[in-house]
C-alpha positions as CSV (number, residue, x, y, z in Angstrom):
1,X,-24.0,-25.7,-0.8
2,X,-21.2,-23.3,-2.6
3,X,-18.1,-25.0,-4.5
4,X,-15.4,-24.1,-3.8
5,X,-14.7,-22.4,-6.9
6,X,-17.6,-19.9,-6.3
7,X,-16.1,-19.6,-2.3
8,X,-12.8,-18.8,-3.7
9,X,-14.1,-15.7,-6.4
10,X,-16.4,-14.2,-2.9
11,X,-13.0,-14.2,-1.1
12,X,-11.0,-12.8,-4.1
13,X,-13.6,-10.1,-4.4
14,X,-14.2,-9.5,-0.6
15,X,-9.8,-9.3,-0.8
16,X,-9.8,-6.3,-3.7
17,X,-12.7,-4.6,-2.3
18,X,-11.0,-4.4,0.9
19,X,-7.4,-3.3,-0.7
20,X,-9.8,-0.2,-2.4
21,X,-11.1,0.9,0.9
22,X,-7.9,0.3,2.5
23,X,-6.3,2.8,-0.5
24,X,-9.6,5.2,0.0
25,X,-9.4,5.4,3.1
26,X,-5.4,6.2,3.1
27,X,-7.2,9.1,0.3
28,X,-8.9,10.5,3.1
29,X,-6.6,10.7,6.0
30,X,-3.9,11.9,3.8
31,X,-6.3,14.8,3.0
32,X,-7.8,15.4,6.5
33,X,-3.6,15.8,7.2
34,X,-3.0,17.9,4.5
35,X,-0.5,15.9,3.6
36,X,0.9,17.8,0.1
37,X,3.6,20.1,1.7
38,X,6.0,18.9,-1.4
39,X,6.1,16.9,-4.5
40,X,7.4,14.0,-2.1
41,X,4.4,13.9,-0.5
42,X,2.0,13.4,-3.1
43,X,3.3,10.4,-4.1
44,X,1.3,8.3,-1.9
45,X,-2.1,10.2,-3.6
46,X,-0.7,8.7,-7.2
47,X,-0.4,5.2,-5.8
48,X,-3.7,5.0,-4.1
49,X,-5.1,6.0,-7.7
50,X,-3.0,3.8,-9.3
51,X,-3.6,0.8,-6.9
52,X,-7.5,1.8,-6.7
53,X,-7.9,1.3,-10.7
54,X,-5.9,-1.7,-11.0
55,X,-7.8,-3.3,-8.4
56,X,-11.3,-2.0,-9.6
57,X,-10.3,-3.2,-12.9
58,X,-9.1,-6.2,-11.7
59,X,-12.2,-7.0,-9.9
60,X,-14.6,-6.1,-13.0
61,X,-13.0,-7.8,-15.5
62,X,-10.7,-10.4,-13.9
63,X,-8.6,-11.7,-17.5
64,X,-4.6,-12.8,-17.2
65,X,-3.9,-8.9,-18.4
66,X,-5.5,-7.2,-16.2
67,X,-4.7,-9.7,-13.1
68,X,-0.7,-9.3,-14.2
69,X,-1.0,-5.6,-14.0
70,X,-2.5,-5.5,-10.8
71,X,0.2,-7.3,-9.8
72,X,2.7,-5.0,-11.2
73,X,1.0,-2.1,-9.5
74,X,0.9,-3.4,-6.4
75,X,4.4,-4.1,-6.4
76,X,4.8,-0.1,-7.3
77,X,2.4,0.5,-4.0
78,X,4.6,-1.5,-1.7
79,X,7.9,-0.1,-3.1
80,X,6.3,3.3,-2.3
81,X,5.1,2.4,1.0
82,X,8.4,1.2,1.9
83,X,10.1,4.8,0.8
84,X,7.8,6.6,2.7
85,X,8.5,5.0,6.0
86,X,12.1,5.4,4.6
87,X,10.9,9.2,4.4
88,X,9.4,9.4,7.4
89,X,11.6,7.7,10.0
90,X,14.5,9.8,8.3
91,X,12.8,13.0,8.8
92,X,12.3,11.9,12.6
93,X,15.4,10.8,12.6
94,X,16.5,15.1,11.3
95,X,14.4,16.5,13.5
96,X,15.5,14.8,16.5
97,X,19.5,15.7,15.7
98,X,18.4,19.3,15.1
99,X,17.0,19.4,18.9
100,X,19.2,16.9,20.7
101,X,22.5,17.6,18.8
102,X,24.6,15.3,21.3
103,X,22.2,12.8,22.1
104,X,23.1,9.5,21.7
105,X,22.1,7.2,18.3
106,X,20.3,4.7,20.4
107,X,18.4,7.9,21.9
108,X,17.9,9.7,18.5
109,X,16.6,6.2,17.1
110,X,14.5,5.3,19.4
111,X,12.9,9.1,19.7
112,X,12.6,9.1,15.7
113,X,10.4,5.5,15.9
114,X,7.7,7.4,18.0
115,X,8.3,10.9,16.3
116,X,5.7,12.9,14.8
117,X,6.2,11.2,11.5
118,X,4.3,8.0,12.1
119,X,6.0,4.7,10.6
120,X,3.0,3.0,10.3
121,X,0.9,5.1,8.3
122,X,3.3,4.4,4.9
123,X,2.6,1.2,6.2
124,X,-1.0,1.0,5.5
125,X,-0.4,1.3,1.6
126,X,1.7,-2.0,1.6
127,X,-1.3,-4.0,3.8
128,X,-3.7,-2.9,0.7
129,X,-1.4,-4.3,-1.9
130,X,-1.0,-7.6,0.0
131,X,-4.4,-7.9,0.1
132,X,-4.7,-7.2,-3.7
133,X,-2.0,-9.6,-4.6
134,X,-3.2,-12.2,-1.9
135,X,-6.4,-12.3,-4.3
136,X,-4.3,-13.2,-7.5
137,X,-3.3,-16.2,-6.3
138,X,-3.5,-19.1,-8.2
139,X,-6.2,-16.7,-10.2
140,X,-7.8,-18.7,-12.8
141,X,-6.9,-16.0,-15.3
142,X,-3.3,-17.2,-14.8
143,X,-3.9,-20.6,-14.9
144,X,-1.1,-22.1,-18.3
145,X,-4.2,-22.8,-21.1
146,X,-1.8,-24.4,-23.7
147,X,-1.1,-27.2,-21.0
């Protein structure tokens, strides 16, 4: 029978190793999409790197450092993810005034939700970094030794 201890470090692992292929995977669609028209749009390549090392470190060597700044960097994912759903649903939101000039803001808004921009792909960064983070919970590497 496992303790509980040893059930807790499989789901902490199975949670980062599922955050990297989450931010891999994000690697590879943004590639197959091409998606590097402008500076703007590479930002979501940095954060996948950035998320995909602190995790991989975090997952080899698991100390309060390391667990703290994996932490940090997912909080830099999510921020990101959130500006790029800011990016894209503005850019829908453009696109859809430069076509339908006197269409209405309810019709423009709801036109820029399903635009060609998708909302939820940004999206997908934020679900790896909650993963991530989900794993440092209560982490033993956090716990307060000088108690």
């Amino acid at each position: 029978m496992m303790s509980s201890a040893d059930i807790l470090l499989r789901l902490r692992r199975f949670l980062l190793g599922l955050s990297i292929l989450l931010l891999g995977g994000t690697v590879v669609e943004l590639s197959l999409v091409k998606h590097w028209g402008d500076v703007v749009q590479l930002i979501p390549f940095g954060l996948c790197g950035l998320g995909s090392i602190a995790a991989l470190v975090a997952l080899l060597r698991p100390g309060r450092a390391t667990v703290l700044g994996l932490r940090v960097c997912m909080g830099l994912v999510v921020c990101g993810s959130v500006f790029g759903i800011y990016e894209h649903l503005s850019n829908n939101i453009a696109f859809q005034q430069e076509i339908k000039p006197n269409a209405a803001t309810s019709e423009v808004l709801v036109k820029a939700v399903a635009g060609g921009n998708p909302l939820l792909a940004p999206g997908t960064l934020a679900v790896a970094a909650v993963l991530a983070l989900a794993a440092t919970y209560y982490h033993p590497a956090l716990e307060n030794k000088a108690q």
